[in-house]
C-alpha positions in Angstrom: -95.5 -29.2 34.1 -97.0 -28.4 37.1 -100.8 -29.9 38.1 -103.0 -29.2 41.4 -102.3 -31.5 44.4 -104.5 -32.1 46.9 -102.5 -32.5 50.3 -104.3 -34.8 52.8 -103.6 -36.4 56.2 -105.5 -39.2 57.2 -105.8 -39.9 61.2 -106.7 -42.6 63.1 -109.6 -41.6 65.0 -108.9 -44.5 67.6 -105.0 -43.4 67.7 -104.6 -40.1 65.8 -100.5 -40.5 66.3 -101.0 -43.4 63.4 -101.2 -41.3 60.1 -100.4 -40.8 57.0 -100.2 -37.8 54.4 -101.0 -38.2 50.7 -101.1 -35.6 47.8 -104.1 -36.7 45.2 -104.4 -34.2 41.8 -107.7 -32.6 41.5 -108.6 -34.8 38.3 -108.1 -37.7 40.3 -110.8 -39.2 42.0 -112.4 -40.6 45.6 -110.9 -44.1 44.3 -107.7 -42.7 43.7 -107.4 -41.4 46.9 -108.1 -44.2 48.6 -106.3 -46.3 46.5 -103.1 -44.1 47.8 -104.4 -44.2 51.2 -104.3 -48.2 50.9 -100.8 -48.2 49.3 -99.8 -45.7 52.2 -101.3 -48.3 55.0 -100.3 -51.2 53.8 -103.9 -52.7 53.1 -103.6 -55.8 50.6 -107.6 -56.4 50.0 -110.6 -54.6 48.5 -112.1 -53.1 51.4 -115.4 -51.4 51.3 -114.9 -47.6 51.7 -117.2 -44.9 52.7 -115.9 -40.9 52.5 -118.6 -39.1 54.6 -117.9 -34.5 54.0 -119.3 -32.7 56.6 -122.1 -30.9 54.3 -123.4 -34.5 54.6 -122.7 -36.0 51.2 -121.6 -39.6 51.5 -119.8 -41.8 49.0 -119.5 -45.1 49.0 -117.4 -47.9 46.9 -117.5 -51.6 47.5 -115.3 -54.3 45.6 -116.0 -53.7 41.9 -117.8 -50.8 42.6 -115.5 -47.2 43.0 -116.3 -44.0 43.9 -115.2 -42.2 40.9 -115.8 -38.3 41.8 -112.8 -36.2 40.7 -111.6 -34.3 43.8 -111.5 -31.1 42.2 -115.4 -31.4 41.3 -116.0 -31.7 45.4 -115.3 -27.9 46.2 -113.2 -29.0 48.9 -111.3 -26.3 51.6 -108.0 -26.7 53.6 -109.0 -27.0 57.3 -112.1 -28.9 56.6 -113.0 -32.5 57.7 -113.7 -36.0 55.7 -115.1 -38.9 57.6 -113.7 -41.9 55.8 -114.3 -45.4 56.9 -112.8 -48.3 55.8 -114.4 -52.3 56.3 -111.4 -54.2 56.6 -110.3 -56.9 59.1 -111.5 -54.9 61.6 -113.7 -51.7 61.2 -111.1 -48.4 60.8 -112.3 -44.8 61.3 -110.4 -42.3 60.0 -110.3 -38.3 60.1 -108.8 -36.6 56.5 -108.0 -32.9 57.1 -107.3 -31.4 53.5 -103.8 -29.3 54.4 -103.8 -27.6 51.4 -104.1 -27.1 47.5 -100.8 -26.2 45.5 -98.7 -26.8 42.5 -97.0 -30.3 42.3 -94.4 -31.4 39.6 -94.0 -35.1 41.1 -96.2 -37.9 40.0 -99.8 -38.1 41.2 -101.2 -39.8 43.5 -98.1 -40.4 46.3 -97.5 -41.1 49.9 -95.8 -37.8 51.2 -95.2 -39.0 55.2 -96.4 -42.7 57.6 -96.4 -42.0 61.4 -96.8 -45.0 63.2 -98.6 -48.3 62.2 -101.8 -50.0 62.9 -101.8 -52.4 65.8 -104.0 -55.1 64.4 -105.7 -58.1 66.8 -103.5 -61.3 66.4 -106.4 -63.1 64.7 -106.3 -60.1 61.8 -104.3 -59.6 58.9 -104.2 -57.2 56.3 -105.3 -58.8 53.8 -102.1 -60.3 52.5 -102.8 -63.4 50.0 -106.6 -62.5 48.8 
């Protein structure tokens, strides 16, 4: 049975070649989708998260504390522009273009495509062992 997909890529704004694309259904939420963006970077902690739309509504989840908007509730558009920051190791800035909206018949939420990989200080780690 097909559901609604959400089709996102998330940039790099400090090296857009490092990206990923994910496909979120619209009953899932802002948590889910980073949750998949996590699984899709390889992050192993809780990071706090911000997702910034450019009407200027901001959401914001810390450890324990999610962001639990269903995407579909968010009136979003293909084309148009998420801010979404993530506090890890280092501070990472990233740019979510919503590709489109369509039919999907494969599980919910899933990594669809990685380009390139983060190039971390020495010092840093993602977060392996917490």
């Amino acid at each position: 049975m097909s559901q609604q997909a959400y089709v996102f890529e998330a940039a790099l704004d400090d090296d857009p070649d490092v990206s990923r694309t994910v496909a979120v259904g619209a009953d899932q939420t802002l948590d889910d989708l980073h949750a998949v963006l996590r699984q899709a970077f390889g992050w192993h902690g809780d990071f706090p998260y911000t997702f910034r739309l450019d009407d200027g509504r901001e959401y914001v989840a810390t450890p324990g504390e999610s962001a639990d908007v269903p995407l579909g509730r968010l009136e979003l558009e293909p084309d148009r522009r998420i801010g979404y920051v993530v506090d890890g190791p280092e501070e990472w800035e990233f740019a979510l273009a919503l590709l489109e909206v369509r039919a999907d018949d494969e599980p919910l939420p899933r990594v669809i495509e990685r380009r390139k990989e983060i190039q971390l200080e020495p010092e840093y780690d993602l977060g392996a062992g917490d």
